[in-house]
Each structure stands twice: as structure tokens, then as C-alpha cells.
C-alpha positions in Angstrom: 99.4 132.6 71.8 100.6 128.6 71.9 98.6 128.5 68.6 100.7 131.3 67.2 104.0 130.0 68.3 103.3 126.8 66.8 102.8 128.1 63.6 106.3 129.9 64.2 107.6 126.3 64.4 105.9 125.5 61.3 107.3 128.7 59.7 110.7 127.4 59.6 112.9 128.5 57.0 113.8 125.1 55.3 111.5 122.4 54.1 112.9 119.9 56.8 111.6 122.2 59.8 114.9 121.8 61.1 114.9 124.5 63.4 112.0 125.3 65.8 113.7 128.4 66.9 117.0 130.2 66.6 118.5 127.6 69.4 120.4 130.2 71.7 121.8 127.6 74.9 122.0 130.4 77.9 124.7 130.1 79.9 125.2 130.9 83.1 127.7 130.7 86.0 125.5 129.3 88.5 126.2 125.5 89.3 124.0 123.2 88.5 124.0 120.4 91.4 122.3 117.6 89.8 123.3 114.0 89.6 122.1 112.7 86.3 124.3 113.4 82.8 123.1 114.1 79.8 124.4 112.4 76.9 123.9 113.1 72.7 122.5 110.2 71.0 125.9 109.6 68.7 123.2 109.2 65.7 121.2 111.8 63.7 117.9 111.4 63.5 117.0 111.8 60.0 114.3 114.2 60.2 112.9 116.4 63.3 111.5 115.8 66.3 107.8 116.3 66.1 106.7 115.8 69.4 106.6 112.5 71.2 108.5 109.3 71.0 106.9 106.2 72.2 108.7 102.6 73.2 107.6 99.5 71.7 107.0 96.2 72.8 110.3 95.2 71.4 112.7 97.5 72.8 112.7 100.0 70.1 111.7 103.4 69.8 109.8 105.1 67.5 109.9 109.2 67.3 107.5 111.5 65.4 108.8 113.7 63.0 108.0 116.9 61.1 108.6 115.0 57.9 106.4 113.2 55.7 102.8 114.4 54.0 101.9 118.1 52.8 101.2 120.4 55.4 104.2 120.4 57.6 102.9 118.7 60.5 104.7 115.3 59.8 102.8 111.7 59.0 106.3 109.8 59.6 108.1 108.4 62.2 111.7 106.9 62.6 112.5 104.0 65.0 115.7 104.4 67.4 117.0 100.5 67.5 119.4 100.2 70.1 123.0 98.3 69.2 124.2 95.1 70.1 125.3 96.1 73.3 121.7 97.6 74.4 123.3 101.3 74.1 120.3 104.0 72.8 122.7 106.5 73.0 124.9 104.8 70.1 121.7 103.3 68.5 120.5 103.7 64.8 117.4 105.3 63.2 115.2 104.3 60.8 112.2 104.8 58.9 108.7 103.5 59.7 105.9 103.3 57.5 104.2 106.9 57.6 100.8 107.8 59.0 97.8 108.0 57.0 97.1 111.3 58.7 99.5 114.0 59.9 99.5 114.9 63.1 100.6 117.5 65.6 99.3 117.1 69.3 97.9 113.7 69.4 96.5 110.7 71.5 99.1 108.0 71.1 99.0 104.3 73.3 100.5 101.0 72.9 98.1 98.5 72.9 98.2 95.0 75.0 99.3 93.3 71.6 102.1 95.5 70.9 99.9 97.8 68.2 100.6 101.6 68.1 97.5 103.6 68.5 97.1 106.9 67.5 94.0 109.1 67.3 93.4 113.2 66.8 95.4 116.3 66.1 94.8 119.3 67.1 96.6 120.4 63.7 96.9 118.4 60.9 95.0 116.1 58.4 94.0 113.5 61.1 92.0 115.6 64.0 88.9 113.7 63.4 90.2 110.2 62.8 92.2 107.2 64.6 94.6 104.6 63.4 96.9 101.5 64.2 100.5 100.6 63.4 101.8 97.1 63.4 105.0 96.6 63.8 105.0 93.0 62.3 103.8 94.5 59.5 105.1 97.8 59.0 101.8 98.9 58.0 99.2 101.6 59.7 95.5 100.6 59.4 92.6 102.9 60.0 89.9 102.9 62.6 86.5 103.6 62.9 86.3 107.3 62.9 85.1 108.8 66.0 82.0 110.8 65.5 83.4 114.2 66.4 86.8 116.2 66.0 88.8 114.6 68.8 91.7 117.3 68.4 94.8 116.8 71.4 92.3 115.0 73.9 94.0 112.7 76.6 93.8 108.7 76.1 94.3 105.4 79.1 94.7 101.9 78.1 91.9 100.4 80.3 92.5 97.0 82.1 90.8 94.9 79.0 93.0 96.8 76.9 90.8 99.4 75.2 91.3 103.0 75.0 89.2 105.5 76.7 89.2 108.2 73.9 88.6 112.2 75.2 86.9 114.2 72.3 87.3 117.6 72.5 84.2 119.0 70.2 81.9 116.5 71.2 78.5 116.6 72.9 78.2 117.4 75.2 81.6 119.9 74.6 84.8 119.6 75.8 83.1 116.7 78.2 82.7 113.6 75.2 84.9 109.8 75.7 84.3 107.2 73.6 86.0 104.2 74.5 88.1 102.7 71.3 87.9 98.6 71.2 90.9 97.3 69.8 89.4 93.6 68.9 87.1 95.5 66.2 88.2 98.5 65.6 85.5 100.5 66.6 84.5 103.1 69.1 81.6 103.4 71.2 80.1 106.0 73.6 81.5 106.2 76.6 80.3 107.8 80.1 80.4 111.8 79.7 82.8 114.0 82.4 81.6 116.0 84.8 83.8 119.4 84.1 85.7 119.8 81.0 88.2 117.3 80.2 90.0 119.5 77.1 93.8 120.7 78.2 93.5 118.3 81.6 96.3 115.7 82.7 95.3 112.3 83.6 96.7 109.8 86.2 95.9 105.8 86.4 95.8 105.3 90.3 96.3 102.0 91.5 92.5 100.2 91.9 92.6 101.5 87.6 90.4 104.6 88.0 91.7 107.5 85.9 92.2 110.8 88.5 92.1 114.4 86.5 91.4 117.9 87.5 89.0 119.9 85.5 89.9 122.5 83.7 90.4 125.4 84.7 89.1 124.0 88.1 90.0 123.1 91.6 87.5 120.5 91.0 88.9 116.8 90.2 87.0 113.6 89.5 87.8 110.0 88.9 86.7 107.2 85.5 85.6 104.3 87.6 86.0 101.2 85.2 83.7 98.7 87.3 80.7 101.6 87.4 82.0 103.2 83.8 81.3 106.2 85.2 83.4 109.5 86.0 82.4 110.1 89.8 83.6 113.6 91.4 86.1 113.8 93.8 88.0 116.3 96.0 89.0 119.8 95.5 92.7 120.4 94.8 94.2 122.9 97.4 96.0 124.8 94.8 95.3 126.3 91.6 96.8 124.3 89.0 95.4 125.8 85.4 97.0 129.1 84.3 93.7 131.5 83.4 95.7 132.9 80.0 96.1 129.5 78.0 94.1 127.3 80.5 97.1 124.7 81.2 98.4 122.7 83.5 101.8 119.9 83.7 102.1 116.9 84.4 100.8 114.1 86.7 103.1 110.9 87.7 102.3 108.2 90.0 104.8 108.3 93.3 106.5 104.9 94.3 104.3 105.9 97.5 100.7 105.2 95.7 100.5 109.3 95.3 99.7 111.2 92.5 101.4 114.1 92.0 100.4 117.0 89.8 102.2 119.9 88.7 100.7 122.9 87.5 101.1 125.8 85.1 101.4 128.5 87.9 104.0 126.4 89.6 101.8 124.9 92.3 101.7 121.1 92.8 99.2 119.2 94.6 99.8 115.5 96.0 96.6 113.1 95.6 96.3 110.2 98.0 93.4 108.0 96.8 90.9 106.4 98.7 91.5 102.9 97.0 87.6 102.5 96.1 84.9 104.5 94.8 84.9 107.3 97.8 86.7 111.0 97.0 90.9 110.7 98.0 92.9 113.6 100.0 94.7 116.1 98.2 97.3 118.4 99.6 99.4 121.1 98.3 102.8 120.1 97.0 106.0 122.3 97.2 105.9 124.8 95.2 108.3 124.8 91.5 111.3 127.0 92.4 112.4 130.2 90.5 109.3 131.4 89.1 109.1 128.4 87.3 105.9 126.5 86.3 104.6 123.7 84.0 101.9 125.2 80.7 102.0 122.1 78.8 105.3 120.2 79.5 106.8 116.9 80.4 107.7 115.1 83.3 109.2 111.3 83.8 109.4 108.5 87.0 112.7 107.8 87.1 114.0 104.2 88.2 115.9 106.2 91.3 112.2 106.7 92.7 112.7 110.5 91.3 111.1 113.1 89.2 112.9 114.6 86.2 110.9 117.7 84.8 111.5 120.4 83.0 109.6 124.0 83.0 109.7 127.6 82.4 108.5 130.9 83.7 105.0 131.4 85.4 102.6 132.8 82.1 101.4 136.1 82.0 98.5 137.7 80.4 101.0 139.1 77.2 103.0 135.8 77.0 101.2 132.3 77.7 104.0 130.2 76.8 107.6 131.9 78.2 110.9 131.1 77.1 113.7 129.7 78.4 113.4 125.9 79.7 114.7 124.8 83.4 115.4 121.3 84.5 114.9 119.9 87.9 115.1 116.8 89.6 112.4 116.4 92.4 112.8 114.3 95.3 109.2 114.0 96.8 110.6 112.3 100.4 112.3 115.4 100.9 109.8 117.8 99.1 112.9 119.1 97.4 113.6 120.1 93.8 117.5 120.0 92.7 118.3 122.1 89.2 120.5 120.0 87.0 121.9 121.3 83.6 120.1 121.5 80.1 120.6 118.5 77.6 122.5 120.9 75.3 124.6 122.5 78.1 124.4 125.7 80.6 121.4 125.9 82.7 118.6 126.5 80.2 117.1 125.7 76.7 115.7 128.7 74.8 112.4 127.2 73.8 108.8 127.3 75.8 108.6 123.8 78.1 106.1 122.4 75.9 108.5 122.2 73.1 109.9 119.2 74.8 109.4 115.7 76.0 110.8 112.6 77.6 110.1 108.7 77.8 111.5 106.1 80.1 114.0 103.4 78.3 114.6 99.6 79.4 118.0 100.4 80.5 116.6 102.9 83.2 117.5 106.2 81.2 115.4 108.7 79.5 115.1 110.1 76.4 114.4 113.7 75.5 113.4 115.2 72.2 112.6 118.2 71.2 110.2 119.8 68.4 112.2 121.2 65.4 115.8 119.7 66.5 116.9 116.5 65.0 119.4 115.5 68.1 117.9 113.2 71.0 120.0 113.3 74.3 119.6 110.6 77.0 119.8 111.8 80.6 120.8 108.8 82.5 120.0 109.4 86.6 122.1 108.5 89.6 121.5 105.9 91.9 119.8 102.4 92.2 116.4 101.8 90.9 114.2 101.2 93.6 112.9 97.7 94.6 109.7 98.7 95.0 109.5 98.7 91.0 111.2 95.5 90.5 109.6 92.7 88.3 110.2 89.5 89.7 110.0 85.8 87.5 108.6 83.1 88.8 108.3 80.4 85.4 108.0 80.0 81.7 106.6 77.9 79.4 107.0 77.6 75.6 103.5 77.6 73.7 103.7 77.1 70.1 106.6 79.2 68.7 105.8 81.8 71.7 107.1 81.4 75.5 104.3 82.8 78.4 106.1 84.1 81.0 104.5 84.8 84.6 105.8 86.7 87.4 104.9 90.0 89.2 104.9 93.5 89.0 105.1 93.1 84.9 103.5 96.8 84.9 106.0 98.7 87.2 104.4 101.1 89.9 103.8 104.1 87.4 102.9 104.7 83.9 106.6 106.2 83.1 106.6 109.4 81.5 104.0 111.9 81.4 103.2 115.1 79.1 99.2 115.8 79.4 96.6 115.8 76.5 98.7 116.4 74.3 100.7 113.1 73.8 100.7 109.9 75.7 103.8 107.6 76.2 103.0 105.2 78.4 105.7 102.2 79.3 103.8 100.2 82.0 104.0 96.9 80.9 106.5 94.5 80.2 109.8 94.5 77.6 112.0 91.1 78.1 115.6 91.8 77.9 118.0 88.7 77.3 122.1 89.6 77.6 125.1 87.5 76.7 128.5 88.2 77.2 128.8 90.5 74.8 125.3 90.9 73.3 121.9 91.8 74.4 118.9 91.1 72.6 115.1 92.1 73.3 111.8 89.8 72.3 108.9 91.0 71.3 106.3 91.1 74.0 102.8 90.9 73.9 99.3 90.2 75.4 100.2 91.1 79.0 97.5 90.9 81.1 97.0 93.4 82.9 97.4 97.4 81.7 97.5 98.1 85.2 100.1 100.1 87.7 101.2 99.3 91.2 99.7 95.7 91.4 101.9 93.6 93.9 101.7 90.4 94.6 99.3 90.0 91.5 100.4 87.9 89.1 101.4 88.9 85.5 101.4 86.9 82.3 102.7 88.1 79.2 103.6 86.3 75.8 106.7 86.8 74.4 109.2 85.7 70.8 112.8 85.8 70.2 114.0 88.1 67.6 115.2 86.0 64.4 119.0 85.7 63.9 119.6 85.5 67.5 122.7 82.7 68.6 121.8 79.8 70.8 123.9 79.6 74.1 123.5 80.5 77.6 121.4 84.3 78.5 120.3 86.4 81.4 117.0 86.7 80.8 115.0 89.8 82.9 111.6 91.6 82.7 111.8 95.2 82.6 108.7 97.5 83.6 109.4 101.3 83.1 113.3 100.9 83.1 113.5 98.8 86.2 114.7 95.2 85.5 113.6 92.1 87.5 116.6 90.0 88.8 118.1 88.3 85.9 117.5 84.1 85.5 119.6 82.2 83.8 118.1 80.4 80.5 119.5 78.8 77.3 119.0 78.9 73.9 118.1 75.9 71.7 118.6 76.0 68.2 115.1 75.2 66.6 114.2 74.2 63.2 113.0 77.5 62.6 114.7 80.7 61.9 113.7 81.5 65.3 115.9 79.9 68.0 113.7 78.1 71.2 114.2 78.1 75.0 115.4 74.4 75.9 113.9 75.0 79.7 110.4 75.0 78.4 108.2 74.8 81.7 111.1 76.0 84.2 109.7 77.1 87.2 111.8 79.6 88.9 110.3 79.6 92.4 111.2 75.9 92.8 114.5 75.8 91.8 114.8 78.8 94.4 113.5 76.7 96.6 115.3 73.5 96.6 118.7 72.5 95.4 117.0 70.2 92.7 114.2 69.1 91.2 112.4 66.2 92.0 112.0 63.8 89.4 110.0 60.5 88.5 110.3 57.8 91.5 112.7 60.3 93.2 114.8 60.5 90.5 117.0 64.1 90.7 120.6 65.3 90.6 122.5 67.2 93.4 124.4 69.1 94.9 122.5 71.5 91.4 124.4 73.9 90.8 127.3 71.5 90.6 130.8 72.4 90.5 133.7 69.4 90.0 130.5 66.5 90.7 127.0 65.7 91.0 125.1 62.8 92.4 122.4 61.6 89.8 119.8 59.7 92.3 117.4 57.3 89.7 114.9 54.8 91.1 114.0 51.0 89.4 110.8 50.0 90.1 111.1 47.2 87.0 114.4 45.6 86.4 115.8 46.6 83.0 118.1 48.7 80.3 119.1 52.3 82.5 120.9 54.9 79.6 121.6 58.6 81.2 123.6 60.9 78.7 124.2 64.3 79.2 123.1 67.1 76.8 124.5 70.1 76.2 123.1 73.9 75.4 123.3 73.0 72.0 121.3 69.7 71.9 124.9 68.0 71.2 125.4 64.9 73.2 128.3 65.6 75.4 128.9 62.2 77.3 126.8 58.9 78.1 127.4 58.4 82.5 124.9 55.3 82.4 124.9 52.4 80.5 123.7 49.2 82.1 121.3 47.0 83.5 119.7 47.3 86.7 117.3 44.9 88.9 114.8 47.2 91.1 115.8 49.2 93.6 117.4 53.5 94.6 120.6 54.4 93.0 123.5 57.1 93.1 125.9 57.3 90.4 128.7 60.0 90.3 128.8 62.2 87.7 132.3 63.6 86.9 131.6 67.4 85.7 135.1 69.0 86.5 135.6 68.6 82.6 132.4 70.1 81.6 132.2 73.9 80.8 130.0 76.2 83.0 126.0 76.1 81.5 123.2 74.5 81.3 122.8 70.5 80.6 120.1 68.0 80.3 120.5 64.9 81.4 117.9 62.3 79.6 117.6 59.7 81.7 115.9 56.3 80.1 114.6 53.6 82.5 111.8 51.0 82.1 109.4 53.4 83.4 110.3 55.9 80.2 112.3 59.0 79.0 113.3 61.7 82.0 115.3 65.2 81.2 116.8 66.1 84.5 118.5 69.9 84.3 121.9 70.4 85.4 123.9 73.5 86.1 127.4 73.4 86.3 129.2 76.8 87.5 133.1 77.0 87.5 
């Protein structure tokens, strides 16, 4: 039956598969009591939505289409860049390089240096092969084929960055993985499952195992990366595969360390894992409300610490895929689901829940597409993002034309947003946001290392480079991890000799400034009180008698004003600096003594 309705979708009656249905919003008097909003995306996309959209190490987002090859199913997609002021709601759309494959139904990551990855189909020219975009170069690259058809298998990013690959007719059936090797584009066999992994929902737990349930199965088991080996695991309380279509929903990651499963029949299941090798707990979760269940649909972590999902009616044996789409918010500390509207209005969307999807933006709001419809809407949730998601930075330093940034929780606590086999859109790793007073900008990020959820204390690394064109001046910089920004640190731009513009504070450690009201220097040599308001206290030390020359920089690399000019025998000085007349920012002051050269930072706040 899902087969036959997606040929209805491909059945459309103009070339552009504009319509996946006859759209018919029902309306309905009941309230709806959620908090969120839903909001159009002011732009058009040019072509439609075919599926998934996926967010890129840059900030963008890309979104396959329907259009593009010869059989309907779509080999392009267009990228949603969002304006000046870091709205995706009043962002623009444009075209990407298309696919050499189309594609309907599809593994998709984002690799750990910012690559696209796509492999399978169940239809479309591409259900037997894999290929990768690169954004730097607008250009897709093919892979290695895997051996066998692959079709819509599920896909992780492991912690050294490959992809464990499902195959769906492979040997043995329905059980194959290859593992997919990014540094040479090949794949390689990979451990077998114990059930069947075809139609099943995967979860990335916290110690990096990947949790599923087998198909049509109470029966769950775990990928172990350290053993490479897919160990079994407990039996799920509830029944969470429909027997007509053999589906199930989605699985998120709870800000708890849960795992949370929702099924076709409307059950849910909570996972607690063990932490190691050993089988978790599972319990039953609260049920969905009104009938409702989950064949194939989407669900998305919310910054709030909240589950926005959307379903439809429980399938029968005559229809495996019922009409119309509900939308709930799920709170899982109170166990309690609360209906909120549809993105088009009223209560429901005329379509089966698989027609849908979502993904998790920077700015802690999600997007939602949906097959055969060419408007996006952004549902932006209520409430404070929790802390327990927070990315925290502790320093950067500039190598080469790059900047490495460290810090903490760089992968968030969950993978984001989650559909099933059928698509991935993962967002767990880190997008670097940097806001002026009127702009904000995003780098490109890249070879973070860890692909990992829920890590702590651990520290994160990432790479990072500033988008060409952008101004030099003063920026709140922040690290962003499935929509929930880190505290922002304050940073300045340098105008560099390239087209690319440099951070001045290369090396700044963020913990120590924290810390201490300034930073030591050579032979004690600092300024304070730092931040300074109307004066500061530059403190030097002598140890040879000689010429002393402090001048004060500003963001610009434009001398603003010399405060030292003299000789002096050995010995500890302060000299007042008079900074009532200098704007609020960030200075350097280069100090020059007999021992050498010194830049001592300064902040001055009005």
C-alpha cells in the first residue's frame, strides 16, 4: 500500500510534482493548546519537497526535491541560506549541483569534514550506489558501490567518522552492514545483525553503540563499535512494528540518557542503557493519544528538552498508511503529550505521517517539509533551551588560515531530528555562529572530533573558517550543537591580507580570562582592572635598563595612541592608562622592553 501511494505522489498532474495530494487542511473547532508557532518560510522553494532536508556544516540547509533527472524521483536539491539577520524563515533558496543518482527514500549523513553523504533508494536510479557532495566545491563524487541493492536502509556516523551502511538485499537478507570509509571511498564488510534490520529505527546511545529493535520484533540489539559486533539485548515491553506494512516511528535520545521509541501502533517504549556491553531496561512509554500512531514518520529534540512529532491513525489491514496528520508536543517528565496546530493551519494535514519531516536549525527552531509541496514552515517552540545541551568554549587558536576551537559538549545530547530508515538528518556536531550588531554570520566547520552524543565533560575540538566578505570589528562568537548555543565570547575580527578576514585573539584562552581579571604577562607584566572602564593600570617589569614603547592597538590593527615612551633603569612599574576616550572593544597593547615584543589584551566596556 505505501508503495502504491507513493506512486500516487509520483502521479502528479504537472511535471513539477507540485502536489502530492489534493491538500485539504481539516479544520476543526477543537483548541489546540500548544506553545510553539508555526511560521511560512517567506520564500518559495523553487521546486518540491522530496523528502528530507539536511543542515550543513555552515549553517545552511539543503532540501531534496522532486526535480531534476528523468524518472520523477528528483536528483536535485536547493540550499535554504539564511539572511543577514540569521532568519530561515525570511531566508533564500538556491540551487545545488544535482545528484548523479535520483533518489527517493535514502541514507543521507554529514560527514566529520562537512561532506554530504548519500547512499541507496528504495526508488530511483541510485538504490545500488553511494555518493558525496562537497560543498566547497559544488560537486557530487561517487563512491565505491556497495555490493548489493542497499534500497532505504538506515546509516550512523561512527566515532572515527565512517558510516555504518544497512543493505537491505544483502547476505545474509535484510541482515547485511558495510561500513563506508570516508578517507577512501570505499566500503567494507561489516558485522551482520542478529534480526532483520530493513524498516527498523536506530538510536546512538551515549557509550556510541547503535540501539534498534528488529523488525517486526520485540527483540532489540545493540552495534558495539569497540567489539564491531551487533550484541542482543532486551525485549521491548510493547509492540512497536505494525504487522500490515511492518513499521515503526521514531527514536530520539532524552536529555535524561533515554531512548525513546515510538511505534506504528501507537505504543512507545523508553530504553535505559546499561552504559557498557550488558543488555539495558526497557519500559513501556505512554501511549500516542487519539488513535494516533507513527508508520514511518518524523520526530525532533527540541532545545526546550521536548518532543515535537507528528502522526496519524493506528494502520489497518485495508489501509497501511491513514490520512490525516496530528501534531503533538511530548513532554517525557510528565509522560504527557499536548496537541498543537498543523503547519498549514486547523488541527490536521491531509497526507499519511510519512509524507513529512523535520530538522533542528541553529537558531533552536525546526523545519518541516513536506513531499510534493514547495512551502517549508518553521515551528519555533516555547521556552529556554535546556543547559544540559549547552556547548561551552574554553580557547581558540588560529592554525594556518583555519581557527581550532575546543570546548565541551560540541555534539549536543542527542542526534536532533529523527525519521527511521528512510532518511537520516542528523545535527550533532558543531555549527559556529558569530553576531554583530546587526549581522550574523556562520563559519564553516569541520573535523570535529568526536561524532558522539551526550559526552560531558569531554573535550571537543573542531576546525573552523570565516565566510569571505565578512567585516572586521567586534563579534559574539558561540557554538551551537542541535539548536542550543553555548554562551556567547566576545572576539574580534582582524582584517587579513586575504579575502578572508582573521581572528586578532589567536590563542585566547577563555577559561583564564574567566578566571582572573587579567592575564599574566612576561616578568609580571599585565593590565588591570581588564575589563576597564574610564582607566587601567598597565603593570611592566625591567629586568635590563633600556628604551620601554607601549602603544595601544585597535580592532582594526590602527594604532590608536602611544601611553609609553621612555627610558627606564630596572625595576616594577605602573603607568595609568587614560581609556575614558577610547570606544568600547577590544585593544592590544604591544608593549616593547629590552627583553622583546609583548601584546597585552585590553577590553574596555562603556
Amino acid at each position: 500500500m505505501k508503495q502504491f501511494l507513493r506512486m500516487l505522489m509520483l502521479q502528479c498532474s504537472n511535471s513539477k510534482k507540485s502536489l502530492l495530494f489534493s491538500f485539504v487542511i481539516v479544520l476543526t473547532a477543537f483548541q489546540s493548546f500548544g506553545q510553539g508557532t508555526w511560521t511560512p518560510v517567506t520564500n518559495i522553494c523553487p521546486a518540491t519537497s522530496g523528502g528530507v532536508c539536511m543542515l550543513l556544516s555552515d549553517g545552511t540547509v539543503i532540501c531534496k526535491t522532486f526535480a531534476g533527472g528523468v524518472d520523477g524521483y528528483g536528483t536535485l536539491w536547493y540550499r535554504l541560506t539564511p539572511d543577514a539577520q540569521g532568519s530561515y524563515i525570511n531566508g533564500t533558496w538556491s540551487a545545488i549541483a544535482p545528484m548523479i543518482g535520483s533518489r527517493l527514500y535514502f541514507s543521507s549523513q554529514i560527514l566529520k569534514d562537512g561532506r554530504v553523504y548519500v547512499a541507496g533508494g528504495e526508488y530511483g536510479s541510485g538504490g545500488s550506489s553511494a555518493e558525496t557532495y562537497n560543498p566547497l566545491t559544488n560537486q557530487w563524487t561517487a563512491t565505491q558501490s556497495p555490493v548489493d541493492f542497499v534500497s532505504d536502509a538506515n546509516s550512523e556516523i561512527l566515532e572515527d567518522g565512517r558510516v555504518l551502511q544497512a543493505i537491505v538485499q544483502g547476505n545474509p537478507f535484510l541482515r547485511e552492514v558495510d561500513i563506508y570509509n570516508p578517507a577512501n571511498n570505499t566500503f567494507i564488510n561489516g558485522p551482520s545483525c542478529i534480526g532483520f534490520h530493513n524498516e527498523s529505527t536506530w538510536v546512538k546511545l551515549p557509550d556510541g553503540s547503535i540501539l534498534m529493535v528488529d523488525r517486526n520484533s520485540t527483540a532489540s540489539e545493540r552495534y558495539i563499535p569497540a567489539l564491531n559486533q551487533w550484541v542482543a539485548d532486551g525485549n521491548v515491553p510493547v509492540a512497536l512494528y505494525d504487522p500490515y506494512g511492518l513499521e515503526t516511528g521514531a527514536g530520539l535520545l532524552l536529555p535524561d540518557g533515554r531512548a525513546f521509541f515510538i511505534g506504528s501502533l501507537g505504543h512507545t517504549a523508553y530504553y535505559t542503557p546499561s552504559g557498557n556491553a550488558t543488555p539495558g531496561t526497557w519500559a513501556a512509554g505512554p501511549d500516542l493519544p487519539n488513535g494516533q500512531g507513527q508508520p514511518d514518520a518524523a520526530a525532533a529534540m527540541m532545545p526546550n528538552g521536548k518532543v515535537l512529532l507528528n502522526c496519524s491513525p493506528v494502520p489497518t489491514a485495508f489501509n497501511h498508511f491513514p490520512s490525516p496528520t496530528s501534531y503533538y508536543e511530548f513532554d517525557y517528565l510528565a509522560n504527557t503529550y499536548t496537541r498543537i496546530n498543523a503547519p498549514q493551519g486547523g488541527l490536521t494535514t491531509n497526507t499519511p505521517c510519512y509524507t513529512s519531516n523535520l530538522l533542528v536549525l541553529p537558531d533552536g527552531k525546526i523545519l518541516y517539509c513536506l513531499q510534493g509541496s514547495s512551502t517549508f514552515y518553521v515551528y519555533t517552540p516555547s521556552g529556554a533551551a535546556i543547559a544540559a545541551g549547552k556547548p561551552t568554549i574554553k580557547k581558540l587558536k588560529k592554525v594556518g588560515n583555519a581557527v581550532r576551537i575546543t570546548g565541551t559538549l560540541f555534539n549536543g545530547i542527542s542526534e536532533g531530528a529523527c525519521y527511521g530508515d528512510d532518511f537520516q538528518m542528523a545535527t550533532n556536531f558543531p555549527v559556529v555562529r558569530f553576531t554583530n550588531a546587526t549581522n550574523t554570520f556562520y563559519a564553516r566547520t569541520y573535523n570535529w572530533n568526536s561524532t558522539g552524543v551526550m559526552r560531558g565533560n569531554a573535550a571537543d575540538t573542531a576546525f573552523f573558517t570565516l565566510p569571505a566578505g565578512m567585516p572586521a570589528g567586534p563579534y559574539a562568537l558561540t557554538v551551537v550543537a542541535n539548536g542550543i548555543a553555548s554562551n556567547p565570547k566576545n572576539v574580534i575580527l582582524n582584517v587579513s591580507t586575504l579575502a578572508t578576514p582573521t581572528l586578532l585573539e589567536s590563542g585566547v584562552d577563555f577559561e583564564a580570562i574567566v578566571a582572573a581579571p587579567s592575564a599574566p604577562g612576561k616578568a609580571g607584566n599585565k593590565v588591570y582592572p581588564n575589563p576597564a572602564n574610564t582607566t587601567a593600570t598597565l603593570q611592566f617589569g625591567i629586568t635590563q635598563a633600556g628604551r620601554v614603547q607601549a602603544t595601544i592597538y585597535n580592532a582594526g590593527g590602527k594604532a590608536v595612541k602611544t601611553v609609553i615612551s621612555g627610558d627606564y633603569q630596572q625595576g616594577l612599574y605602573n603607568k595609568t592608562i587614560n581609556t575614558a576616550d577610547l570606544p568600547a572593544g577590544v585593544y592590544m597593547i604591544k608593549l616593547q622592553t629590552t627583553q622583546g615584543i609583548e601584546n597585552i589584551r585590553l577590553v574596555v566596556v562603556k
